[in-house]
N, C-alpha and C positions, 0 to 999 in steps of 0.2 A: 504494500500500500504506500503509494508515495502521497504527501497535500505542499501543494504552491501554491503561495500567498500573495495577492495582488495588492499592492499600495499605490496611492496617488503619484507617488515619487519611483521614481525608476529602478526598485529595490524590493526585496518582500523575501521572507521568511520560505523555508525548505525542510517538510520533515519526514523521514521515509523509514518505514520498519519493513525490515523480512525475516519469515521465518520458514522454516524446514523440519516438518514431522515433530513439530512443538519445542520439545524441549533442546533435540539435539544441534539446533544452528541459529542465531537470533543476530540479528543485526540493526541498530538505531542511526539513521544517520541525522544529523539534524544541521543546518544551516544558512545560507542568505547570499540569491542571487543578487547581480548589480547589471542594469542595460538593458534596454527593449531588445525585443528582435531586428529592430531597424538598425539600431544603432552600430558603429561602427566597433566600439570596444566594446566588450562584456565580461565576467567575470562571477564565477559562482566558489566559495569556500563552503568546505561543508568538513564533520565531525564525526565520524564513526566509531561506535562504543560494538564492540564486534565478540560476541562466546559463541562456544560451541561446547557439544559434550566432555572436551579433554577441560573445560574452564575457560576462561575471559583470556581475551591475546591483547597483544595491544592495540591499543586505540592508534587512530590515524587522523593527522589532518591534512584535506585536501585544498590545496587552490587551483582552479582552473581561466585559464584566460581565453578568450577567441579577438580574434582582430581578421574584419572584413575587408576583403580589398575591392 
């Protein structure tokens, strides 16, 4: 299940859970895109809190950028 959040302003919240046969794989990502689709820059960071059956791995943070030519 992923939810994007829309704001007035060119930016909005990102939160995404997956899971796999319940208990054995679980993954929370949560974070905040930046940039329309028009726009020429964009950029999304997001947070992943990431278990599975062996226990919790580490967490990650993401940044991602695009640039439209």
């Amino acid at each position: 299940m992923q939810l994007i959040g829309k704001t007035p302003w060119e930016v909005g919240p990102v939160v995404r859970y997956d899971a796999f046969d319940g208990e054995e794989f679980r993954r929370l990502t949560t974070g905040v895109w930046w940039g329309a689709p028009k726009n020429k820059y964009r950029m999304i960071g997001q947070y992943e809190i990431f278990e599975a059956e062996a226990g919790r791995h580490d967490d990650r943070f993401l940044l991602q950028s695009q640039v439209v030519c």
